[in-house]
N, C-alpha and C positions, 0 to 999 in steps of 0.2 A: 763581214757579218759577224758579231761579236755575240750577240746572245742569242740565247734559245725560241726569246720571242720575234727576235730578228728573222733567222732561221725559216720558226713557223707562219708571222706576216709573208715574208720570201715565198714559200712552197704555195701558202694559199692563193698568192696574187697571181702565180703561175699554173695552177689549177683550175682558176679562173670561183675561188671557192669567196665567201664571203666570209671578215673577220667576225670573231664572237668573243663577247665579254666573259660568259661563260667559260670559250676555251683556255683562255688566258688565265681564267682562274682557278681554273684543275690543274693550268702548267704550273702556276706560281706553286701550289699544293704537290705537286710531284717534285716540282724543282724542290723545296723548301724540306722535306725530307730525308733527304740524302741520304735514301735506301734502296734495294732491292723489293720495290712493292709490285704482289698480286693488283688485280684490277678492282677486286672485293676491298683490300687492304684502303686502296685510294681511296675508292668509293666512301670509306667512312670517316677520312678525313676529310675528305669535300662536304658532305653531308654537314660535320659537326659545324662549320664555318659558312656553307651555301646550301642549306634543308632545301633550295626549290631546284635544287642538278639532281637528274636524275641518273641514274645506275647506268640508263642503257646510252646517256651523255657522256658518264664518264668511260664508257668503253668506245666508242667512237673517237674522242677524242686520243685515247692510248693509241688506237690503229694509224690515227694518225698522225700524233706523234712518232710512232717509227716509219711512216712514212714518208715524213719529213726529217728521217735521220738525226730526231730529236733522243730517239732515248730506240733502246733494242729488248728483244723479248731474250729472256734468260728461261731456257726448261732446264733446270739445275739439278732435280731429281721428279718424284714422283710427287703429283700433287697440280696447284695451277700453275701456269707460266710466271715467270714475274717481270718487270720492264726497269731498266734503268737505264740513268742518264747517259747520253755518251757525249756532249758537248762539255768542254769544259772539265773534262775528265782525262785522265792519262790512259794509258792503256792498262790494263791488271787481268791474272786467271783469278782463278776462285780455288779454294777449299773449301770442301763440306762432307759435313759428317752424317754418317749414313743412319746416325740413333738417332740422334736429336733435328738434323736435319738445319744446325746450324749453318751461315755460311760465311768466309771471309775472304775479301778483297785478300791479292798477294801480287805483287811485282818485283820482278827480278829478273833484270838487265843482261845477269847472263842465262835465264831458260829463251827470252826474246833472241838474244846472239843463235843459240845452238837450233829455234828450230828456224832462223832466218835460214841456215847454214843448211838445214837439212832439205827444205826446201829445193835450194836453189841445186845438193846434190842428184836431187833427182829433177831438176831441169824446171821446177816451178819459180815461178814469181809472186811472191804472198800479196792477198790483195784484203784477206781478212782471216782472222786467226781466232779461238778459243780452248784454254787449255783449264780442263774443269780437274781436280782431284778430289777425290774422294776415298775417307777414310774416319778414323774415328777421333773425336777430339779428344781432348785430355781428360773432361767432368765426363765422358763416359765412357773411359777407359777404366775408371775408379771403380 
């Protein structure tokens, strides 16, 4: 299973759910982004391309997109949730800044090493992981 749409055909067929041209085209619109978007966020990029998806279509389909382990809900700070991709992506924590409320993708091979390592010292086995930092960025340290 190679794509996202693969993926979500997969999950619906096994839900016993029927496909939607619709859903397809809010994924393409989320896929196509390649951001950390609110539900609101999407919703207005589907609108500007499909005026007849409704609001409470494009949240349906977000649900379940993570329910099809297409994309995961990020509560990053204070504010709404926001959902991003997780097919097709590497793994990353985040930085954000507590003024502006910026946020940015970070990977580094040796924080995955150290907390594999901490993990396994206190007898766990990681089965999913998130490491958020927060702090202040540079334009508003200034």
């Amino acid at each position: 299973m190679n794509t996202a749409k693969d993926k979500l055909n997969s999950y619906l067929e096994k839900e016993g759910m029927r496909r939607s041209q619709q859903r397809e085209q809010i994924l393409d619109e989320f896929l196509a982004s390649k951001r950390h978007l609110t539900a609101e966020e999407l919703y207005d990029l589907v609108k500007e391309k499909y005026p007849e998806i409704g609001q409470a279509t494009v949240y349906r389909a977000l649900k379940l997109f993570c329910e099809a382990n297409i994309c995961r809900t990020l509560n990053l700070q204070e504010g709404p949730a926001r959902y991003e991709a997780i097919i097709g992506h590497e793994h990353h924590d985040h930085l954000i800044c507590l003024d502006c409320g910026r946020f940015e993708e970070v990977v580094s091979p040796r924080i995955e090493e150290l907390q594999q390592k901490l993990a396994e010292a206190k007898g766990y086995k990681l089965k999913e992981h998130r490491l958020v930092l927060y702090g202040l960025c540079s334009e508003c340290r200034s």
